[in-house]
PDB file of N, CA, C and O in Angstrom:
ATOM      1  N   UNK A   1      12.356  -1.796 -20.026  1.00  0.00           N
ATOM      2  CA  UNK A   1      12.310  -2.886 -20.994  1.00  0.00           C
ATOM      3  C   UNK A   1      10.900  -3.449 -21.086  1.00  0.00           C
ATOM      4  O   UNK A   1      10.506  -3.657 -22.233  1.00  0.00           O
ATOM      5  N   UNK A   2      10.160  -3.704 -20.199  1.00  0.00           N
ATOM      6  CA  UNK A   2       8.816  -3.998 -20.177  1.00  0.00           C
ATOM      7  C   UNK A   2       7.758  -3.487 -20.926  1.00  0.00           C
ATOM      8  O   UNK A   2       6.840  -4.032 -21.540  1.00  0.00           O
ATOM      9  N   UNK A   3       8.188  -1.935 -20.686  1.00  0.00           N
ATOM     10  CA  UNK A   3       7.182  -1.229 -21.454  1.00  0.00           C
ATOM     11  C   UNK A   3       7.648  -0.971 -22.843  1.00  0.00           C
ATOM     12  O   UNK A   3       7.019  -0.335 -23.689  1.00  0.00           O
ATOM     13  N   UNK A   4       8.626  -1.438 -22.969  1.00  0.00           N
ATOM     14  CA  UNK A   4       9.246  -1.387 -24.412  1.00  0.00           C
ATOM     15  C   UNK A   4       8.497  -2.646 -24.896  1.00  0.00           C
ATOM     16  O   UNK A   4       7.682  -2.406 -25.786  1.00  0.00           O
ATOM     17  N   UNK A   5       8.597  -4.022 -24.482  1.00  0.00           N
ATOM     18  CA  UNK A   5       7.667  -5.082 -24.948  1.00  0.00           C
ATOM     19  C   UNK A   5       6.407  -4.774 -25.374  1.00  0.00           C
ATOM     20  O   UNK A   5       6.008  -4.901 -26.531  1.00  0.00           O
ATOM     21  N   UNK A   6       5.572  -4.232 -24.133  1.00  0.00           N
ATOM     22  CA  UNK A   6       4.341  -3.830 -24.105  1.00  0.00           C
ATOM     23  C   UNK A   6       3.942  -2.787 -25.230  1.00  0.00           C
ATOM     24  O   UNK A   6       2.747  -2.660 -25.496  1.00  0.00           O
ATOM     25  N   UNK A   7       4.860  -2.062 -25.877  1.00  0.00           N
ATOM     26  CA  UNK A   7       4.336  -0.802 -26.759  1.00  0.00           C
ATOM     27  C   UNK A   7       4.683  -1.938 -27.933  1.00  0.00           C
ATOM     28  O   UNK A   7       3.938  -1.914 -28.913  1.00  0.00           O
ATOM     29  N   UNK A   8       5.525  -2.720 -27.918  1.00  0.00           N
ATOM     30  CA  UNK A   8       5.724  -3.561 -29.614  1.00  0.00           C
ATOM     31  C   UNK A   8       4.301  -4.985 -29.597  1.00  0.00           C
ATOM     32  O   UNK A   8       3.790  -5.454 -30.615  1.00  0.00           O
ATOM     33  N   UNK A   9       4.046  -5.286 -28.514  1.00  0.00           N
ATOM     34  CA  UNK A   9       3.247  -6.277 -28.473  1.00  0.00           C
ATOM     35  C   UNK A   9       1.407  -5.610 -29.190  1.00  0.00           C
ATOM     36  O   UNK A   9       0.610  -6.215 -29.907  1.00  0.00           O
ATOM     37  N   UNK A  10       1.340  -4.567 -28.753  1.00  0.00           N
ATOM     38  CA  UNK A  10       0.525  -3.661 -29.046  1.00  0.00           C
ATOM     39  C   UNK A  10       0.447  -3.011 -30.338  1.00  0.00           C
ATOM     40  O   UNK A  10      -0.674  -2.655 -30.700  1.00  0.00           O
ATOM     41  N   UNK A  11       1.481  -2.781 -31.133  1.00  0.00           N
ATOM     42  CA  UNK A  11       2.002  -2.438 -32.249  1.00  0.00           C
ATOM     43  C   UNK A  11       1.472  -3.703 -33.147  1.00  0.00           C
ATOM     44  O   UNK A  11       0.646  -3.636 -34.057  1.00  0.00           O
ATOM     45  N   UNK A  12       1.987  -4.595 -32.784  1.00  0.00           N
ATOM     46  CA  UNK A  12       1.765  -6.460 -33.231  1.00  0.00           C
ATOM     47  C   UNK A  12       0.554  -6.434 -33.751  1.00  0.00           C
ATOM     48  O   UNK A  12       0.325  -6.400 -34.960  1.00  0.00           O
ATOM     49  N   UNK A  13      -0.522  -6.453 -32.605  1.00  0.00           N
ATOM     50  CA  UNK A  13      -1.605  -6.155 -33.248  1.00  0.00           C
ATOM     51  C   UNK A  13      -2.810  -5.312 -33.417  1.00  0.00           C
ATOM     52  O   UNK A  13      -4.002  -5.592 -33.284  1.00  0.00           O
ATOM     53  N   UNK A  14      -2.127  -4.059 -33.788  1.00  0.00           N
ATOM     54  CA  UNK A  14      -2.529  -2.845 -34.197  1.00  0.00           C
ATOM     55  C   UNK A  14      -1.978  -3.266 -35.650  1.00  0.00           C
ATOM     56  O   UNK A  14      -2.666  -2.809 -36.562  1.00  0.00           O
ATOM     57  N   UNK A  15      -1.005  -3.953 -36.003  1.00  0.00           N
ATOM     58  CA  UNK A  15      -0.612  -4.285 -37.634  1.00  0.00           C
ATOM     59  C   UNK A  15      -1.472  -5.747 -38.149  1.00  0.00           C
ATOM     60  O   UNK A  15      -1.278  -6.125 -39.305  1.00  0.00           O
ATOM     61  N   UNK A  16      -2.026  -6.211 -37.621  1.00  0.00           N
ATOM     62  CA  UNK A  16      -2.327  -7.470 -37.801  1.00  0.00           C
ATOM     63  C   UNK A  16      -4.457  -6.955 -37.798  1.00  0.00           C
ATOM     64  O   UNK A  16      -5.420  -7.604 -38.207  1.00  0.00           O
ATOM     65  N   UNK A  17      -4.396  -5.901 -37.299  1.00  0.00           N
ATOM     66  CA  UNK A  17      -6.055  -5.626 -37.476  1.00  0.00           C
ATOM     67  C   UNK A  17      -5.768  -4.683 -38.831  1.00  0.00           C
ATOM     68  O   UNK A  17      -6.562  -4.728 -39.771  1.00  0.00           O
ATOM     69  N   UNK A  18      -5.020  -4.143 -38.857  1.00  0.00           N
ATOM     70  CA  UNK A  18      -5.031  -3.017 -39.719  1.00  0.00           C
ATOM     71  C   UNK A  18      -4.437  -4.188 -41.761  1.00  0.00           C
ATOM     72  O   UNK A  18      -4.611  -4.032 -42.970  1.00  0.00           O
ATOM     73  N   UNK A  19      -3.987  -4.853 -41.142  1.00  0.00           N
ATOM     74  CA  UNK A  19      -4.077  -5.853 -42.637  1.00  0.00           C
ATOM     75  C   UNK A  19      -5.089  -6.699 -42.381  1.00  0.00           C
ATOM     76  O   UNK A  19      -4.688  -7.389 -43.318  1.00  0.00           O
ATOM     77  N   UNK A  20      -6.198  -7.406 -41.923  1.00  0.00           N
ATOM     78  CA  UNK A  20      -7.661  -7.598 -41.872  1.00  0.00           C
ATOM     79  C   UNK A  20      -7.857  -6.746 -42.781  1.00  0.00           C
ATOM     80  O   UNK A  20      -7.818  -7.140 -43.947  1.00  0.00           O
ATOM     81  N   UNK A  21      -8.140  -5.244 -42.471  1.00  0.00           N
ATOM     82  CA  UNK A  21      -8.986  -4.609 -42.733  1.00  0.00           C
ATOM     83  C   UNK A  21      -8.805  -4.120 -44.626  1.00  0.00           C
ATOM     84  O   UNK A  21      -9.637  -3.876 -45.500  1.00  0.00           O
ATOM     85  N   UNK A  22      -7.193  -4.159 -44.599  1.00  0.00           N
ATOM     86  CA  UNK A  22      -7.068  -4.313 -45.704  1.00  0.00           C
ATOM     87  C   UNK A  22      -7.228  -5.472 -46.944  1.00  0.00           C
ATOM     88  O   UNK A  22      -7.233  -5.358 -48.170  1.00  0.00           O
ATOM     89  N   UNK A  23      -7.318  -6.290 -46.307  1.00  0.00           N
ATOM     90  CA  UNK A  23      -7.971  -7.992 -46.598  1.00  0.00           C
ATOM     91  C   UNK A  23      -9.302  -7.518 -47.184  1.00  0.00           C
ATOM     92  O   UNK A  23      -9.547  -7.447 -48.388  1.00  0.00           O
ATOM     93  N   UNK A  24     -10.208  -7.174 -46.092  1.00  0.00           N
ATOM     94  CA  UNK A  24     -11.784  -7.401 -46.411  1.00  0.00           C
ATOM     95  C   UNK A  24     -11.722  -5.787 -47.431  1.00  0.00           C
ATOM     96  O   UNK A  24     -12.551  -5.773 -48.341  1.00  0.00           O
ATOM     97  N   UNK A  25     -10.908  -4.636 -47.325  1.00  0.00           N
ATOM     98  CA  UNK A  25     -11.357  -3.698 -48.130  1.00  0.00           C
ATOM     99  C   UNK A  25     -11.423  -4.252 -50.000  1.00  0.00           C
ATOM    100  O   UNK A  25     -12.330  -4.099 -50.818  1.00  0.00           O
ATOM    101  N   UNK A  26      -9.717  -5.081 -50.184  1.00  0.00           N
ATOM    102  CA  UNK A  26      -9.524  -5.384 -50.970  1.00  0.00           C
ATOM    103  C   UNK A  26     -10.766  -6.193 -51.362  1.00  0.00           C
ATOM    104  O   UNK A  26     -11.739  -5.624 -51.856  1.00  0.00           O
ATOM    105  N   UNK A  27     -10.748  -7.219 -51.195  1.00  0.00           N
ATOM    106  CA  UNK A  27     -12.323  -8.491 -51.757  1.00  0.00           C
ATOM    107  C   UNK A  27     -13.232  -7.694 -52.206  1.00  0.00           C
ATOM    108  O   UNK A  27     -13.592  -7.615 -53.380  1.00  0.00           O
ATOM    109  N   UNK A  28     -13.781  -6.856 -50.970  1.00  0.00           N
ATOM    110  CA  UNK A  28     -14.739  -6.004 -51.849  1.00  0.00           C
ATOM    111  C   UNK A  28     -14.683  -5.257 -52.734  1.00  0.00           C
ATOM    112  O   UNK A  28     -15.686  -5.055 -53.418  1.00  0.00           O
ATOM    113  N   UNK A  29     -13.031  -4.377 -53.085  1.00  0.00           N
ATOM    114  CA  UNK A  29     -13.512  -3.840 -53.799  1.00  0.00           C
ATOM    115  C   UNK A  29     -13.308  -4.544 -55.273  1.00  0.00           C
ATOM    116  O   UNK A  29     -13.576  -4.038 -56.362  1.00  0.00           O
ATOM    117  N   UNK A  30     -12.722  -5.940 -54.994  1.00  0.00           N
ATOM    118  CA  UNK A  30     -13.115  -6.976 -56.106  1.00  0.00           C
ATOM    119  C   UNK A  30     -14.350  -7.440 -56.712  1.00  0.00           C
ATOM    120  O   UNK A  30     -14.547  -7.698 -57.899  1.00  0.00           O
ATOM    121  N   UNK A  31     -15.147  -7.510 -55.740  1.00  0.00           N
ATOM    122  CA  UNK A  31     -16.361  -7.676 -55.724  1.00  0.00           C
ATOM    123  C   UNK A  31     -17.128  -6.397 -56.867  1.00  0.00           C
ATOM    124  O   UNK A  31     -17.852  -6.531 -57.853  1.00  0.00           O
ATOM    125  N   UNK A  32     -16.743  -5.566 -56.393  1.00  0.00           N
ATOM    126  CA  UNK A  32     -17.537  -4.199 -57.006  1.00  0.00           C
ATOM    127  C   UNK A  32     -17.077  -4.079 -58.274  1.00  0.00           C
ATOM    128  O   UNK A  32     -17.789  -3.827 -59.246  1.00  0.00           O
ATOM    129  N   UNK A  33     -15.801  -4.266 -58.294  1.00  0.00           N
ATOM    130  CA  UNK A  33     -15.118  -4.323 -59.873  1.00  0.00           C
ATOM    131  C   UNK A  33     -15.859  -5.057 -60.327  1.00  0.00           C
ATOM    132  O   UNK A  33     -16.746  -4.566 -61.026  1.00  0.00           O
ATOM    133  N   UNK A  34     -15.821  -6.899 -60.091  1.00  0.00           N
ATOM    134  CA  UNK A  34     -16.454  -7.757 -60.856  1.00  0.00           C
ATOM    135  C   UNK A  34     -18.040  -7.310 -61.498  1.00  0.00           C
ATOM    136  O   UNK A  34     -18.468  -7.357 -62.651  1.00  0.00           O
ATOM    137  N   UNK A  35     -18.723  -6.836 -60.130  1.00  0.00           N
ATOM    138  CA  UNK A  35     -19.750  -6.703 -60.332  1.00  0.00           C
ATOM    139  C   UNK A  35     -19.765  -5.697 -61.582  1.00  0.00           C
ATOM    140  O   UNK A  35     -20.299  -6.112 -62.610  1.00  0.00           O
ATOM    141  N   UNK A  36     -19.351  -4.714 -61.573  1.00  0.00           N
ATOM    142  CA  UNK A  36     -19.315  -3.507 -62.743  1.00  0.00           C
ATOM    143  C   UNK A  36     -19.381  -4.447 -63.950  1.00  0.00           C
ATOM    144  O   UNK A  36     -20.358  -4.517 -64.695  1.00  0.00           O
ATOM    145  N   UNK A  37     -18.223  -5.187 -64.084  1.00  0.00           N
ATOM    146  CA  UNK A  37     -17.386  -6.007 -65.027  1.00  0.00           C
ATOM    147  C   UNK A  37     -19.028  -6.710 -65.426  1.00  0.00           C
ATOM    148  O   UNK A  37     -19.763  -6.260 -66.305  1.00  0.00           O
ATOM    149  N   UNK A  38     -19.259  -7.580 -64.775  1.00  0.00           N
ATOM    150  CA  UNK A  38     -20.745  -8.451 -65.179  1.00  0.00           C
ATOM    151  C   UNK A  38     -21.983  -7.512 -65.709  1.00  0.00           C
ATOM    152  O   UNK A  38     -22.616  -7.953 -66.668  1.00  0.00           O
ATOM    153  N   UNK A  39     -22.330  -6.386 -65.213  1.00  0.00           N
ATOM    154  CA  UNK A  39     -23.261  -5.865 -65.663  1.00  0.00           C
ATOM    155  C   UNK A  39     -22.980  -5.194 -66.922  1.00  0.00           C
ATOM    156  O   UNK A  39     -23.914  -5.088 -67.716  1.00  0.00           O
ATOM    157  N   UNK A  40     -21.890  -4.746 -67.216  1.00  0.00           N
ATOM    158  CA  UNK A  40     -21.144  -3.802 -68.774  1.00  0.00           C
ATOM    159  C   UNK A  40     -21.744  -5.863 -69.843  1.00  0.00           C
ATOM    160  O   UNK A  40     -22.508  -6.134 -70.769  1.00  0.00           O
ATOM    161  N   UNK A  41     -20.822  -6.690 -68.938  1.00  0.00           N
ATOM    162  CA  UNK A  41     -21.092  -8.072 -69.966  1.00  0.00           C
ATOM    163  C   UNK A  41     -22.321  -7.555 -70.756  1.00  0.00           C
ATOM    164  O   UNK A  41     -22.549  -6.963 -71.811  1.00  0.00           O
ATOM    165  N   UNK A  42     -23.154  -8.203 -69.464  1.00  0.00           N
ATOM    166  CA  UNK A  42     -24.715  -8.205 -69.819  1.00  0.00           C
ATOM    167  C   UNK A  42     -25.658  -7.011 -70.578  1.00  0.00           C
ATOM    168  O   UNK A  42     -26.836  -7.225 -70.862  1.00  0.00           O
ATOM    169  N   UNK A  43     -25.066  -5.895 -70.828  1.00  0.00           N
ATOM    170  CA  UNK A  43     -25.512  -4.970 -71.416  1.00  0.00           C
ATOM    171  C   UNK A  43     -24.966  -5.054 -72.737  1.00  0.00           C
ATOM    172  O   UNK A  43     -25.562  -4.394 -73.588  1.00  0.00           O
ATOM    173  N   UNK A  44     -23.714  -5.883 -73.194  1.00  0.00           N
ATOM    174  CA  UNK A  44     -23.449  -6.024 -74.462  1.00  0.00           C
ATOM    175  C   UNK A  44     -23.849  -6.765 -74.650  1.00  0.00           C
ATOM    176  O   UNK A  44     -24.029  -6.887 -75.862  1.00  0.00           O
ATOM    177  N   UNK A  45     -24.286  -7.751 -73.931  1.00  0.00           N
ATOM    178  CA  UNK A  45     -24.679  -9.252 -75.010  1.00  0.00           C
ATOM    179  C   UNK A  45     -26.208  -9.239 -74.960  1.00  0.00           C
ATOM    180  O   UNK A  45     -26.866 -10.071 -75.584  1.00  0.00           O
ATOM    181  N   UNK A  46     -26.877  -8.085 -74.054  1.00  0.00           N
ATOM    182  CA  UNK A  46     -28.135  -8.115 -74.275  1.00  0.00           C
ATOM    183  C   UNK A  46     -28.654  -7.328 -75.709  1.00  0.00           C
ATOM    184  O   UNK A  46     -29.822  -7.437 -76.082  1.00  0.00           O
ATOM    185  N   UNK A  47     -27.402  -6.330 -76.645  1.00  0.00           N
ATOM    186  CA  UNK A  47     -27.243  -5.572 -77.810  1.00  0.00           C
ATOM    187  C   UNK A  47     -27.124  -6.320 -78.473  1.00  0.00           C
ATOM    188  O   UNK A  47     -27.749  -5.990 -79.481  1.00  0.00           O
ATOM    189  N   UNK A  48     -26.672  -7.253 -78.609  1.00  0.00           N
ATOM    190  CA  UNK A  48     -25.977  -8.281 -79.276  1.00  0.00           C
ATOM    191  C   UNK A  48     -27.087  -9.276 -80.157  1.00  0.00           C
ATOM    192  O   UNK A  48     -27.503  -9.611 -81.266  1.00  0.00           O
ATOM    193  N   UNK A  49     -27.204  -9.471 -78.389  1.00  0.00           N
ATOM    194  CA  UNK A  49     -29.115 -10.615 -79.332  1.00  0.00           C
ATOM    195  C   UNK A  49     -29.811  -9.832 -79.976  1.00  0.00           C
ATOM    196  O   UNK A  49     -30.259 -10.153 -81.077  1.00  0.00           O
ATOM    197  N   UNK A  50     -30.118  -8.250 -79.234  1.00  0.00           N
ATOM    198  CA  UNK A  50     -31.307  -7.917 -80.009  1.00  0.00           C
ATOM    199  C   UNK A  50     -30.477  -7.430 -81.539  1.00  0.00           C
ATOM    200  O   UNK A  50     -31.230  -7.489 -82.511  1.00  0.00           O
ATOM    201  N   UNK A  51     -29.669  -7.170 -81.712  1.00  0.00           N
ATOM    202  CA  UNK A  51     -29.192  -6.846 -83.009  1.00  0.00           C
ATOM    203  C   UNK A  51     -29.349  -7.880 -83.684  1.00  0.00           C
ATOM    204  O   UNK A  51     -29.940  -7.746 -84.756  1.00  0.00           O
ATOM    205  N   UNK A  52     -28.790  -9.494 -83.208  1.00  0.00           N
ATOM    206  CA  UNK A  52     -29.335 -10.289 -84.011  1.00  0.00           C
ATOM    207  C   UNK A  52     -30.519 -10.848 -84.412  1.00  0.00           C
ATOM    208  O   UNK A  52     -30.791 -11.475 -85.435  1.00  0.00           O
ATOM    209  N   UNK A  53     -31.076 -10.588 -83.625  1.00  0.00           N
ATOM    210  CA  UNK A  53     -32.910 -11.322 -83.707  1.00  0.00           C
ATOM    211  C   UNK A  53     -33.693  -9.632 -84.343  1.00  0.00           C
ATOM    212  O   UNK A  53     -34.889  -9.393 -84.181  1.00  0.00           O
ATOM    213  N   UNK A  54     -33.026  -8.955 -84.826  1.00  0.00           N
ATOM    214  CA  UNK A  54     -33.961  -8.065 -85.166  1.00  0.00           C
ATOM    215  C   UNK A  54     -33.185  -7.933 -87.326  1.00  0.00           C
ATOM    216  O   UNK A  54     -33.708  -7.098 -88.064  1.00  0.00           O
ATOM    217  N   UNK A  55     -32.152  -8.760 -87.820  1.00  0.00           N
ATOM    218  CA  UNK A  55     -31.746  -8.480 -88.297  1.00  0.00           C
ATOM    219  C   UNK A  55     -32.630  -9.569 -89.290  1.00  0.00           C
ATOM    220  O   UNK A  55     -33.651  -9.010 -89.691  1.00  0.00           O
ATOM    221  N   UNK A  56     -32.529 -10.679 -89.682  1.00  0.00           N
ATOM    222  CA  UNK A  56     -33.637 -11.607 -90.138  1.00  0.00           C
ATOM    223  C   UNK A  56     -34.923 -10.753 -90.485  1.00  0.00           C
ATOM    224  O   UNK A  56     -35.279 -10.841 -91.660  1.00  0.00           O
ATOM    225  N   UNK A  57     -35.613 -10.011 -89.733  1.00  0.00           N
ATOM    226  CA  UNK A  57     -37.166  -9.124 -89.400  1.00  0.00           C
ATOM    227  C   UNK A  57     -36.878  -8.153 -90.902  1.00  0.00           C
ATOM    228  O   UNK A  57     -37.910  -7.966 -91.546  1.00  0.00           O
ATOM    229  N   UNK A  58     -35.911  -7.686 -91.351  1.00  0.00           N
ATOM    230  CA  UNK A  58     -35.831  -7.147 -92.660  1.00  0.00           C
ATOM    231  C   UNK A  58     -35.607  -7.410 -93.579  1.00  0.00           C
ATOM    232  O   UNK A  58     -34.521  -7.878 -93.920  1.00  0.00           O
ATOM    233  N   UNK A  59     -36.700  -7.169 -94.411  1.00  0.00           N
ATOM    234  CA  UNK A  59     -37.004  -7.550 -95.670  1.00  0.00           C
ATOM    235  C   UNK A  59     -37.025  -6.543 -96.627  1.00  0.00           C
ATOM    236  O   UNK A  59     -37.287  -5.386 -96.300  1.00  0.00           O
ATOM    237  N   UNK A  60     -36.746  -6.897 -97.921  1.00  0.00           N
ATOM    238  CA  UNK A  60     -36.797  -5.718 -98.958  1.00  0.00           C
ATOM    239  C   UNK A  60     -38.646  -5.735 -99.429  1.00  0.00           C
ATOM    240  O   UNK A  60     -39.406  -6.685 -99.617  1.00  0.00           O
ATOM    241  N   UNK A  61     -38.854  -4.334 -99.490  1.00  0.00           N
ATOM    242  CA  UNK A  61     -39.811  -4.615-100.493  1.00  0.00           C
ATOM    243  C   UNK A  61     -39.957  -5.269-101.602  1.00  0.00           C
ATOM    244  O   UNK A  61     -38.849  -5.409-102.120  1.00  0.00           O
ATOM    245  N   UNK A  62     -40.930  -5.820-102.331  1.00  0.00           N
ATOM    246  CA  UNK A  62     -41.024  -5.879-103.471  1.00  0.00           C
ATOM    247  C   UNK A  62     -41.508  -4.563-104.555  1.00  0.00           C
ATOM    248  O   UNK A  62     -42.400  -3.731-104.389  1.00  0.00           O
ATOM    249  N   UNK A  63     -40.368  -4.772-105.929  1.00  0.00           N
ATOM    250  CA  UNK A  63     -40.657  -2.981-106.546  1.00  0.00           C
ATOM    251  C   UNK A  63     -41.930  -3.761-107.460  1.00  0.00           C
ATOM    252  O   UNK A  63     -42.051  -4.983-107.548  1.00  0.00           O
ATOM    253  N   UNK A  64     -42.696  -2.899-108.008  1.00  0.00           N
ATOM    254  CA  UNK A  64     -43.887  -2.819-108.753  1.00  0.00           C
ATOM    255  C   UNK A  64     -43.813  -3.344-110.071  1.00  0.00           C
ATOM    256  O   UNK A  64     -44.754  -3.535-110.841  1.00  0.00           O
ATOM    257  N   UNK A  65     -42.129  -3.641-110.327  1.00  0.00           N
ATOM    258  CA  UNK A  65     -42.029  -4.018-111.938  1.00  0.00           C
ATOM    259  C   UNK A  65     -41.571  -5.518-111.885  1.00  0.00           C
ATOM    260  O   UNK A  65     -41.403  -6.117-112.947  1.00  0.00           O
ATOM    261  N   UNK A  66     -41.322  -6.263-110.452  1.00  0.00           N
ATOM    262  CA  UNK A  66     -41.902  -7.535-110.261  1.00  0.00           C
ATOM    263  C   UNK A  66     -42.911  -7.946-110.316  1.00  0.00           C
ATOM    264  O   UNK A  66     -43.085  -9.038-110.857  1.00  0.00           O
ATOM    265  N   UNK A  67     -43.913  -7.262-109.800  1.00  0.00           N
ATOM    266  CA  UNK A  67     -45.197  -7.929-110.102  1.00  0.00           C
ATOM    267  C   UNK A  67     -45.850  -8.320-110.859  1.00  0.00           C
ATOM    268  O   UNK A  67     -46.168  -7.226-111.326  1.00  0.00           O
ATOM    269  N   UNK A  68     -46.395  -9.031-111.462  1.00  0.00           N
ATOM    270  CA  UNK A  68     -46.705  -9.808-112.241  1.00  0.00           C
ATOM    271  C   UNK A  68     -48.406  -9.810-112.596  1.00  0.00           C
ATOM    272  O   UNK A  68     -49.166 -10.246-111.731  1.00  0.00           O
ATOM    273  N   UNK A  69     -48.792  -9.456-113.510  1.00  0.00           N
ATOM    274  CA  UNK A  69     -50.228  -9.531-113.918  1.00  0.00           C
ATOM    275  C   UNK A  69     -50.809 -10.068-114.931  1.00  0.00           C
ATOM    276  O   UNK A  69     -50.467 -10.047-116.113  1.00  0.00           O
ATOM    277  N   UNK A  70     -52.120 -10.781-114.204  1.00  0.00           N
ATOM    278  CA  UNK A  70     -52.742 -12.149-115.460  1.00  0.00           C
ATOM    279  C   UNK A  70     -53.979 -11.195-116.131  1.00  0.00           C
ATOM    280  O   UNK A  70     -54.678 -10.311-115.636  1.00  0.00           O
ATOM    281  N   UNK A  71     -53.914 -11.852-117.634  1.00  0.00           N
ATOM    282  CA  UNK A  71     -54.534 -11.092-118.258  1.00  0.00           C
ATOM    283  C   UNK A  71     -56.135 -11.729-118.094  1.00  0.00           C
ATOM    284  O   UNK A  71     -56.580 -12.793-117.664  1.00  0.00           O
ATOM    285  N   UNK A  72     -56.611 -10.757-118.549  1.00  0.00           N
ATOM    286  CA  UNK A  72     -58.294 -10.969-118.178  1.00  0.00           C
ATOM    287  C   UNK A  72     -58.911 -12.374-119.060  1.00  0.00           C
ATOM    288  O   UNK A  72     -58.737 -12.412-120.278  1.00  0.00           O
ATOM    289  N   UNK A  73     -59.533 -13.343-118.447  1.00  0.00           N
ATOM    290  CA  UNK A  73     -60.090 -14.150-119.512  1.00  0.00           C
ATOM    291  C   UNK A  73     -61.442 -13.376-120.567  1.00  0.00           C
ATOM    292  O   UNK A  73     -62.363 -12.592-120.338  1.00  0.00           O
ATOM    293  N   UNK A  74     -60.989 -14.023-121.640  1.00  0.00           N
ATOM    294  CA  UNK A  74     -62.046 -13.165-122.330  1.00  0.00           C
ATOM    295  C   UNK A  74     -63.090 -14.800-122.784  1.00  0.00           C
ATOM    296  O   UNK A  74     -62.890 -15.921-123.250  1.00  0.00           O
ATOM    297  N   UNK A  75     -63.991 -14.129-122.373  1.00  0.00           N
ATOM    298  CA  UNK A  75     -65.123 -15.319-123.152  1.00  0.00           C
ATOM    299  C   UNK A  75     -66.373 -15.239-123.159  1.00  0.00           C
ATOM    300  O   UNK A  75     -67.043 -16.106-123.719  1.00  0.00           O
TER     301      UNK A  75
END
C-alpha cells in the first residue's frame, strides 16, 4: 500500500509539471500568433498610407488645346 501511495504521489506531480509546461507552451505560442497577427497589421496599414499619400501626387496633364495664346501686340 505504501508504494502504491508513493507511485500516485509521484504521478501527482509528474501531472502538475507536465500542465506548467503546457501553460507556458500555450502563452507563447500566443505570443507568436499575436506577434505574426501585428506585423501582417502593420504591413497593411503601412500599404494603406502609402496608397493614400501617393494618390493626391496625380495629376492630369494639361492637353495642348487648353492652352491658351496671347496675340502679339502690334505697334
Amino acid at each position: 500500500m505504501e508504494q502504491l501511495n508513493t507511485v500516485v504521489a509521484q504521478l501527482i506531480r509528474e501531472n502538475r509539471k507536465l500542465k506548467r509546461q503546457v501553460e507556458k507552451l500555450t502563452a507563447t505560442a500566443t505570443n507568436r500568433a499575436s506577434g505574426t497577427v501585428d506585423r501582417s497589421l502593420r504591413a497593411i496599414q503601412k500599404r494603406a498610407q502609402k496608397a493614400l499619400a501617393a494618390a493626391p501626387a496625380r495629376r492630369r496633364r494639361r492637353t495642348a488645346t487648353k492652352r491658351t495664346t496671347r496675340k502679339k501686340a502690334t505697334g
